[in-house]
C-alpha positions as CSV (number, residue, x, y, z in Angstrom):
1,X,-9.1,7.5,-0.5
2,X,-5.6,7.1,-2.2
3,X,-5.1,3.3,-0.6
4,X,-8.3,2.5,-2.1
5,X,-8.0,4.1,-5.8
6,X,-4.2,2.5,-5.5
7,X,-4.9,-1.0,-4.0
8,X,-8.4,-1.1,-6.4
9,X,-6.3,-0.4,-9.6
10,X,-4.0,-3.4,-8.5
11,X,-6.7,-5.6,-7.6
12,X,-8.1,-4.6,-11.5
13,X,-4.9,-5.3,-13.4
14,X,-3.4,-8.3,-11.2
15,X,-7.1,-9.9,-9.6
16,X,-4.8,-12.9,-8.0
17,X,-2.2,-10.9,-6.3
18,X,-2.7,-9.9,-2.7
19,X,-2.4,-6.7,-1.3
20,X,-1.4,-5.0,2.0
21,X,-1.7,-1.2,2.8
22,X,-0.8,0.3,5.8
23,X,-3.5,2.7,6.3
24,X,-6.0,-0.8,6.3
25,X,-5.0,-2.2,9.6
26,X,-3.1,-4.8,7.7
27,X,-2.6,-8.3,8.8
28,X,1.6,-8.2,8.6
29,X,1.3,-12.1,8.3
30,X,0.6,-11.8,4.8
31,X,4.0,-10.8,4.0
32,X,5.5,-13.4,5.7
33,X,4.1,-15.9,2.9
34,X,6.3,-14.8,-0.4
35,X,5.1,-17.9,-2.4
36,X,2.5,-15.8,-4.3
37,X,2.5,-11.8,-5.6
38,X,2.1,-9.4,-3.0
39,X,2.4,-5.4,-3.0
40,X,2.6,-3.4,-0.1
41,X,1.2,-0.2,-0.3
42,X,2.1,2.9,1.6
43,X,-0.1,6.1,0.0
44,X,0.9,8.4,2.5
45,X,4.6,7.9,3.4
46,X,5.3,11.0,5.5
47,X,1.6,11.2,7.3
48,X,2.5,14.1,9.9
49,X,4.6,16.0,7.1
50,X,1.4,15.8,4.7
51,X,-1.0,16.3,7.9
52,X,1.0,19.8,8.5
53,X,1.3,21.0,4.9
54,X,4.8,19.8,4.5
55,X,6.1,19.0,1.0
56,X,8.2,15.7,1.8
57,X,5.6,13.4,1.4
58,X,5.9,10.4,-1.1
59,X,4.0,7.1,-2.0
60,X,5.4,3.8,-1.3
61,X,4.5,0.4,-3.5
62,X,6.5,-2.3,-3.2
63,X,6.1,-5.7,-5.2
64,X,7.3,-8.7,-3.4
């Protein structure tokens, strides 16, 4: 739910960049190719800490 509201508002603002979210299955070859926008998307860094009801969770998004 939270890679989809954050990847859909990218895909909105930015309709050319690409994207790639960990919680997708992503195809890592896509950040091998830098010669257009990409962000990575991690909404749940710190899966087992959120999963157990642990506060040190955090969201990633990185713009290469």
């Amino acid at each position: 739910m939270a890679d989809e509201f954050i990847t859909g508002v990218i895909r909105k603002a930015f309709p050319d960049h690409r994207t790639l979210s960990e919680e997708t299955m992503p195809d890592l070859r896509l950040a091998e190719e830098l010669e257009t926008p990409l962000w990575i998307v991690d909404p749940i860094d710190g899966t087992m800490n959120y999963a157990y009801g642990h506060p040190q969770v955090a969201v990633c998004i990185v713009y290469a």
